[in-house]
LODRENBA-831531 format. One record per residue (C-alpha): x, y negated, z negated. Coordinates in nm, 2 decimals. Layout:
BEGIN
       c1       c2       c3
        X        Y        Z
...
# end
This chain:
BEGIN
       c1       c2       c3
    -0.97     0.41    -0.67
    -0.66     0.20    -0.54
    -0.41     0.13    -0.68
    -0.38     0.48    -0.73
    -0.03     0.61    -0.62
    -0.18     0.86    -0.46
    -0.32     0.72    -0.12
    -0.44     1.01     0.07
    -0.42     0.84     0.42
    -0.09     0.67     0.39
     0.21     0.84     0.18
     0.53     0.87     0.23
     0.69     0.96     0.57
     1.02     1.08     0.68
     1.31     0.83     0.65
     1.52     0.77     0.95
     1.87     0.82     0.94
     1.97     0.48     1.04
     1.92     0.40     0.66
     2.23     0.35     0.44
     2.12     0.60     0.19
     2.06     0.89     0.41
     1.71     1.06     0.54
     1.60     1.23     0.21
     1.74     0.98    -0.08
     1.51     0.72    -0.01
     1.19     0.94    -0.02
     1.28     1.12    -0.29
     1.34     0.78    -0.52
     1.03     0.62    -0.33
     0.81     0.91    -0.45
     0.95     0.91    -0.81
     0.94     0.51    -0.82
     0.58     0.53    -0.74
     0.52     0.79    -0.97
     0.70     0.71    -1.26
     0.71     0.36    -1.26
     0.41     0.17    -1.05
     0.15     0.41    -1.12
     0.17     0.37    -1.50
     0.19    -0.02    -1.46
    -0.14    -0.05    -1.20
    -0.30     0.17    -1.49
    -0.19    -0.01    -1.80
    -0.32    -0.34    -1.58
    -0.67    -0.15    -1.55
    -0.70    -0.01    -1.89
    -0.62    -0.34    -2.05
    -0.88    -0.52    -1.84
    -1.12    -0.29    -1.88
    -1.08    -0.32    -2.24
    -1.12    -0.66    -2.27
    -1.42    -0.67    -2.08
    -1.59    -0.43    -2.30
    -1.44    -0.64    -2.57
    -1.57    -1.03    -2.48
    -1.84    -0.99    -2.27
    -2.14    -0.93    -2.43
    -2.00    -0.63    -2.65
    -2.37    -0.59    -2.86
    -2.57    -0.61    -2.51
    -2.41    -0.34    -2.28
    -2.68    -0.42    -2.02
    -2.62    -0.83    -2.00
    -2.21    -0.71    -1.92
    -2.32    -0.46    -1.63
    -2.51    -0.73    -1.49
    -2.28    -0.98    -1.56
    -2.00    -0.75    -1.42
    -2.15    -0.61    -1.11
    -2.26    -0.99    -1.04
    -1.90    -1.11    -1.03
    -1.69    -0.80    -0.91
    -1.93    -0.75    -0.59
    -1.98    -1.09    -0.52
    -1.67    -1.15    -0.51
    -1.55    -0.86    -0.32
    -1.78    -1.02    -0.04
    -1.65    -1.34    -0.06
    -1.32    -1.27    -0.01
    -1.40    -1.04     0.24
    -1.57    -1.33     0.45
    -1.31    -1.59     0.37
    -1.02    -1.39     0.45
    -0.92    -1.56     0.79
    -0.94    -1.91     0.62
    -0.73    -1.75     0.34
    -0.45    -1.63     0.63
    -0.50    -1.90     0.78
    -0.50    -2.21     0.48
    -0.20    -2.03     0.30
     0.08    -1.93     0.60
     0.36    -1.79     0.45
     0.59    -1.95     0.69
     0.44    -2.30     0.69
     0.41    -2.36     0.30
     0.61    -2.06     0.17
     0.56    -2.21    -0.22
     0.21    -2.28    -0.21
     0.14    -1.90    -0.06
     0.35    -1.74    -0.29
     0.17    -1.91    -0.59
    -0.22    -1.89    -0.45
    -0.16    -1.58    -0.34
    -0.08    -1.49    -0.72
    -0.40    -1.64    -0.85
    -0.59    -1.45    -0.58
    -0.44    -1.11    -0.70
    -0.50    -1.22    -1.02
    -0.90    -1.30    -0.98
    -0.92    -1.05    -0.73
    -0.81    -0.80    -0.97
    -1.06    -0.86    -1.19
    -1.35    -0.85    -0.97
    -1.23    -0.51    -0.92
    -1.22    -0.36    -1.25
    -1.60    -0.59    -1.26
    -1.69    -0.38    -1.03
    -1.58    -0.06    -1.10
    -1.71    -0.13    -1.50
    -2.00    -0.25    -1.44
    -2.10     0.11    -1.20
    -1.97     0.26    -1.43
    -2.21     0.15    -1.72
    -2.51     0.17    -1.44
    -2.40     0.53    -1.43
    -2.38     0.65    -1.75
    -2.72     0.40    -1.87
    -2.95     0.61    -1.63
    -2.83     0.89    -1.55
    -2.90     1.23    -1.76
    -2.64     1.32    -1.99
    -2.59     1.69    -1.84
    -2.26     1.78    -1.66
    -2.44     2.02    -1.41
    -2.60     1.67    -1.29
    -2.27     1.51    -1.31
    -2.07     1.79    -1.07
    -2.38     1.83    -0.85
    -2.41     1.46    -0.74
    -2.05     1.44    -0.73
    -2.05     1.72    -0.48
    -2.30     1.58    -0.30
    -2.15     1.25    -0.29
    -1.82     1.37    -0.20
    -2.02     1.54     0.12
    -2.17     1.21     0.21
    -1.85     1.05     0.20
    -1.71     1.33     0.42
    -2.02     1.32     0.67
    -1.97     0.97     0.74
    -1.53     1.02     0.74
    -1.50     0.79     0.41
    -1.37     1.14     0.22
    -1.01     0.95     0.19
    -1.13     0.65     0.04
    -1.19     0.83    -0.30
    -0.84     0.90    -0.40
    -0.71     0.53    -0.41
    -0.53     0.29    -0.22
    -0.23     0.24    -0.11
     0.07     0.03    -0.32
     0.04    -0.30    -0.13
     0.48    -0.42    -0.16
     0.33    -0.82    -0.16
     0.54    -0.90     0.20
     0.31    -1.19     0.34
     0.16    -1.03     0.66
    -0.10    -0.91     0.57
    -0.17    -1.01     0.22
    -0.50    -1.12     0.24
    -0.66    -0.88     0.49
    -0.97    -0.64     0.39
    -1.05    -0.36     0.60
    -1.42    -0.32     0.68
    -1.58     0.02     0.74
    -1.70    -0.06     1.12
    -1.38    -0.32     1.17
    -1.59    -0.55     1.31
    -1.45    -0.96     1.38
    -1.65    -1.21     1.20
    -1.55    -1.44     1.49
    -1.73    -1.23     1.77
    -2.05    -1.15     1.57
    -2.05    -1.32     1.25
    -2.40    -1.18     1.14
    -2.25    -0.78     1.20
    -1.91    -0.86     1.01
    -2.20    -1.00     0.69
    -2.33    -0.62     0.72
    -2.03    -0.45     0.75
    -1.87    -0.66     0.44
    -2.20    -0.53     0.25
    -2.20    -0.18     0.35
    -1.82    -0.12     0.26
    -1.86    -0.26    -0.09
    -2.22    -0.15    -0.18
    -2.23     0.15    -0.03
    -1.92     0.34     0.02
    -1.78     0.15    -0.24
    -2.05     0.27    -0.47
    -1.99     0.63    -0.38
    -1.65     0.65    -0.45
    -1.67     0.50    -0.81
    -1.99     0.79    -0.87
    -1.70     1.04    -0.76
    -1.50     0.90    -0.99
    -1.73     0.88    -1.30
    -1.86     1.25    -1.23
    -1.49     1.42    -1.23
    -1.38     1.20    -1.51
    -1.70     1.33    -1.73
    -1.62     1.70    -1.59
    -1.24     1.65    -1.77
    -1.35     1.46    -2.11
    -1.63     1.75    -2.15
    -1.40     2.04    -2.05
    -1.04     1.94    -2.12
    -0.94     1.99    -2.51
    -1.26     1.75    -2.60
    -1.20     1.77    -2.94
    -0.84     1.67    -2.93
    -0.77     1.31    -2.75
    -0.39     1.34    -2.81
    -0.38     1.69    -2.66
    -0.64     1.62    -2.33
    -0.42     1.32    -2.20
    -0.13     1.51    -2.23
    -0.27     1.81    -2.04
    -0.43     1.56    -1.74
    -0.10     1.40    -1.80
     0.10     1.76    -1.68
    -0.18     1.86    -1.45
    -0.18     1.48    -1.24
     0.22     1.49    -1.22
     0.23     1.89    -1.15
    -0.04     1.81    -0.84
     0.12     1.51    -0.72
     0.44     1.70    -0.70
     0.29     2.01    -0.51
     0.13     1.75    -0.24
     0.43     1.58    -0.24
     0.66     1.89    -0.10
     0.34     2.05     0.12
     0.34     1.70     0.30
     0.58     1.84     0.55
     0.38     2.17     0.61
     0.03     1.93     0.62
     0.16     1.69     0.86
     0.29     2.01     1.13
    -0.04     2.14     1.07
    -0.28     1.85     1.19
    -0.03     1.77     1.44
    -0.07     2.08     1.60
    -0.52     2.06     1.48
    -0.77     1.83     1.70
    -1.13     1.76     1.63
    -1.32     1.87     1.37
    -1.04     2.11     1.24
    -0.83     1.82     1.18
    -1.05     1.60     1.00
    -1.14     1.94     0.82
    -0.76     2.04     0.69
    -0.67     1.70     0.61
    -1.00     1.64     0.41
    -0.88     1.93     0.22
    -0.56     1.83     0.10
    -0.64     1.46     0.05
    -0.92     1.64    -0.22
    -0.60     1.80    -0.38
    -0.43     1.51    -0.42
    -0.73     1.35    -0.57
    -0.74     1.59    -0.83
    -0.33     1.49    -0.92
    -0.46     1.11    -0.86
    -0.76     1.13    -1.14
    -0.59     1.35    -1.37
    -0.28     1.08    -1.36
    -0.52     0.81    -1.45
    -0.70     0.96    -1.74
    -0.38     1.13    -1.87
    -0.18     0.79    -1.90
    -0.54     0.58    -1.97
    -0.63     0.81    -2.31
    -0.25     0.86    -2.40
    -0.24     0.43    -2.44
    -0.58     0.45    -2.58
    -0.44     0.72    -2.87
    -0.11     0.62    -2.94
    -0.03     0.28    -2.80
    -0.12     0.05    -3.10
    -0.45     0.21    -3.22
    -0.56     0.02    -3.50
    -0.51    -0.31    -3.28
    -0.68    -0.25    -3.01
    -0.76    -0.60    -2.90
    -0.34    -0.67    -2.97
    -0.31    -0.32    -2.70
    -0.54    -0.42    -2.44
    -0.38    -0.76    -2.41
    -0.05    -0.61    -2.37
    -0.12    -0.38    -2.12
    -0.33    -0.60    -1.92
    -0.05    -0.86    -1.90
     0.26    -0.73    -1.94
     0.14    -0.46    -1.65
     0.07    -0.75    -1.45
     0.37    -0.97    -1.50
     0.62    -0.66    -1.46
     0.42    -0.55    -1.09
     0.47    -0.89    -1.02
     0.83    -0.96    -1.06
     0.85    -0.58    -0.89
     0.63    -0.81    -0.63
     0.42    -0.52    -0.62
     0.10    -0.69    -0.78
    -0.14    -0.62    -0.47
    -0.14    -0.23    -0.59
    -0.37    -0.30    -0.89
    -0.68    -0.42    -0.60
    -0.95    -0.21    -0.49
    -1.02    -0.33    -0.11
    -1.08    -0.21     0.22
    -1.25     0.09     0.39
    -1.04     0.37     0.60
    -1.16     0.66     0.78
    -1.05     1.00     0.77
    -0.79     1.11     1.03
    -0.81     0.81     1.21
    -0.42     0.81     1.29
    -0.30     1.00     1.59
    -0.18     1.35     1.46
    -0.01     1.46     1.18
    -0.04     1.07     1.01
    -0.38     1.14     0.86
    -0.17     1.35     0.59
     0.15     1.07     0.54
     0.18     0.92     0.23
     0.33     0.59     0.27
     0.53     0.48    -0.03
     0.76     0.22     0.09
     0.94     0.06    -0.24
     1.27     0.13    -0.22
     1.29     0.22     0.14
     1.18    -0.11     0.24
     1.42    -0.28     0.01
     1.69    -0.15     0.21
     1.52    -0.18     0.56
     1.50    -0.53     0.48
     1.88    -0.58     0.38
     1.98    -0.37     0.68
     1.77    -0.65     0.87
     1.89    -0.94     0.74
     2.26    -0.76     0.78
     2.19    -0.74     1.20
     2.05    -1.06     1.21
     2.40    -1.21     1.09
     2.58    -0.97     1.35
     2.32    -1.08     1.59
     2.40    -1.45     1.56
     2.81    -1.41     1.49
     2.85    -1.23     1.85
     2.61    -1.47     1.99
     2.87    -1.73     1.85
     3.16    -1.52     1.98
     2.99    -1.50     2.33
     2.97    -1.90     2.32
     3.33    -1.95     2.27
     3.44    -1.67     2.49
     3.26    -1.85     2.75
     3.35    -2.20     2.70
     3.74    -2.04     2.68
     3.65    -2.00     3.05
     3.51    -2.30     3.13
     3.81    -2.45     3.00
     4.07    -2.22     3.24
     3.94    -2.39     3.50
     4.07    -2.72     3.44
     4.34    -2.87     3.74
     4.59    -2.64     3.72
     4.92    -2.75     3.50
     5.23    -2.97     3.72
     5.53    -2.81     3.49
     5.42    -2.45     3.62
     5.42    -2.32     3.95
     5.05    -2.28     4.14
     5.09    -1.85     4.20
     5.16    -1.81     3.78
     4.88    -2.08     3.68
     4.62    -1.87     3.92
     4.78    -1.54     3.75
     4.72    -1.64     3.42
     4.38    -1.77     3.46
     4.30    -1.47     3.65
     4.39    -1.28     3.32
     4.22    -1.45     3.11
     3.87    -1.50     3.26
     3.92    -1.13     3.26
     3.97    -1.02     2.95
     3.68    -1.33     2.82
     3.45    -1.13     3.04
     3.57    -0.79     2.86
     3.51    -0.94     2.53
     3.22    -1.07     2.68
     3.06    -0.75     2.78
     3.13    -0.62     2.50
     2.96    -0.84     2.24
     2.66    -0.83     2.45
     2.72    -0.41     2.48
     2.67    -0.43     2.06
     2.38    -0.64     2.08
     2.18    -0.44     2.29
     2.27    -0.13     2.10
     2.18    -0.30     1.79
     1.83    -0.37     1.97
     1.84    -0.02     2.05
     1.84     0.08     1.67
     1.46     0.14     1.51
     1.46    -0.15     1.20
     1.15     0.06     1.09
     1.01    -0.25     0.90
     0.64    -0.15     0.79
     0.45    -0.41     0.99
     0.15    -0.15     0.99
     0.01    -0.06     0.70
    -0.17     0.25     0.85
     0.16     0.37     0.99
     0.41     0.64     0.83
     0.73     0.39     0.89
     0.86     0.60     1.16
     0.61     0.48     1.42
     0.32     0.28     1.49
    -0.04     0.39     1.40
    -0.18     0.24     1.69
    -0.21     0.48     2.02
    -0.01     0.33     2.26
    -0.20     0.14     2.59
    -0.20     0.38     2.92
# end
């Protein structure tokens, strides 16, 4: 599910030591940022909708909401799949910077809630026809989980990455085959279609079947006590992944092939466990003790508080379900980085913005030192003699060319320095995803 905080193909990397705060402080706060504070938000946001749905639509006619649902989350999963080039395009964050940052609110917004459509209404399809035995639950989950890894979609079932709302970017969907609606226009239609109804519709059976294997096996009869212990066991396994991820990523550098894909399938399946036992921990903990005898008051809390705080966090895009990745598809040790960006970017961008003043008061500095030379070679001055005027102008075109060299010395060393912004969103921060060109 994304908007989990647990996205198996892209966590946290390394931070580099040109940051202010030093290689391992930013991690370490990124990690517990994500954890502690986003995660809980992007799940309030779901449980609330969720809710509500339940709630308004059709509540005495389960089977007119799955419709319903399913009707409106995948339909519009393909429509914003198809229109997002027009969206890029129609709402340029650099052309009408007010009218993105609004639209592009509303489109989190709806878009939002065709996830959670979708991911109810499955849900309802699953549990209305399937037999109500947990060896059928774990066995297709199993089996599903093995399609998933046959066709190297086994990383799209432990969630998405948080999306920090910077405008490059915001409206893109990944499609399973990354095909261009603008070469083939009728492929892209299939590709849309496959990535939301069929590997779309995996993942949320994985989902349902592990989520029935802890309400059936977890402290059943005790609500209170379950979330708690998926609480524990969620935060205990996102920890452990957390401090292997140096040990995973030197083990599929060194790992090519099958092997790779093998080992790093692995431990994205141990994160998942952390990832759904988060969610259902923190989801029945708000259903138990959040407001219980007003539940209608507690789901419109948590639906929009969650939102309005991951907004002004500008953090919103976490809460969607979109896009299709493949397993291992970075170069090398990648396929196991889990990129949480929060706080680190925060201060990437300051440090930025901090070299782009430099940048333009030496560029300043160079100006005047140059038209200081310009104007040395006026007509010498009549009151002093010709050998001192030529001495003096001597000495100063050389020490302007010092100063100079040395403003532009800074600027290329500033160039030098890796800004690490995440342009990428498939790459660790410390370099680029993409192989480079031979």
């Amino acid at each position: 599910m994304r908007g989990s905080f647990l996205r198996l193909d892209q966590l946290t990397g390394a931070s580099r030591k040109t940051l202010d705060d030093g290689p391992h402080v930013p991690e370490f706060v990124n990690n517990l940022y994500a954890a502690l504070v986003i995660s809980p938000l992007v799940i309030g946001y779901w449980r609330g909708t969720w809710n509500l749905m339940d709630t308004l639509l059709f509540p005495n006619n389960e089977l007119y909401r799955m419709v319903v649902l399913l009707a409106f989350g995948l339909g519009g999963h393909l429509l914003f799949m198809l229109l997002q080039n027009k969206l890029r395009h129609w709402l340029d964050v650099y052309e009408h910077p007010v009218a993105f940052y609004l639209w592009s609110r509303v489109y989190t917004y709806v878009y939002g809630a065709m996830c959670v459509s979708t991911w109810r209404g499955g849900w309802i399809l699953i549990d209305h026809y399937s037999p109500p035995s947990l060896v059928f639950f774990v066995e297709a989950s199993l089996v599903t989980l093995l399609v998933l890894a046959s066709v190297q979609a086994f990383c799209n079932v432990a969630g998405a990455p948080f999306v920090n709302d910077s405008p490059d970017g915001y409206f893109s969907i990944q499609t399973y085959f990354k095909s261009k609606g603008s070469k083939d226009p009728g492929l892209y239609v299939l590709d849309c279609m496959f990535s939301v109804l069929v590997i779309g519709s995996l993942v949320v059976f994985v989902w349902r079947g592990l989520w029935v294997l802890l309400d059936i096996k977890l402290f059943p009869e005790d609500h209170g006590t379950s979330a708690w212990a998926s609480v524990i066991i969620g935060y205990g396994v996102t920890g452990l992944t957390f401090s292997l991820q140096p040990l995973m990523r030197w083990t599929c550098d060194r790992l090519t092939g099958f092997w790779r894909v093998v080992v790093a399938d692995m431990f994205l399946f141990f994160s998942f466990i952390g990832t759904i036992n988060v969610w259902r921990g923190i989801w029945q903990a708000l259903d138990t003790y959040f407001l219980p005898e007003e539940k209608l008051l507690s789901n419109w809390i948590t639906h929009a508080v969650s939102l309005l705080l991951l907004i002004l966090l500008n953090c919103s895009n976490s809460v969607l379900v979109r896009g299709v990745y493949i397993d291992a598809e970075e170069p090398a040790g990648q396929c196991v980085v889990f990129p949480v960006y929060y706080i680190r970017l925060f201060f990437q961008k300051e440090r930025n913005k901090k070299q782009r003043r430099l940048f333009e008061a030496l560029e300043r500095a160079d100006l005047n030192s140059t038209g200081g030379v310009v104007q040395d070679k006026k007509p010498p001055h009549p009151h002093f003699p010709q050998h001192q005027q030529q001495q003096q102008q001597q000495q100063q075109q050389q020490q302007h060319h010092i100063v100079a060299e040395q403003n532009h010395q800074v600027i290329r060393n500033l160039e030098a320095v890796p800004l690490t912004i995440i342009d990428d969103p498939k790459s660790n921060g410390d370099h680029s995803s993409h192989v480079p060109a031979k």
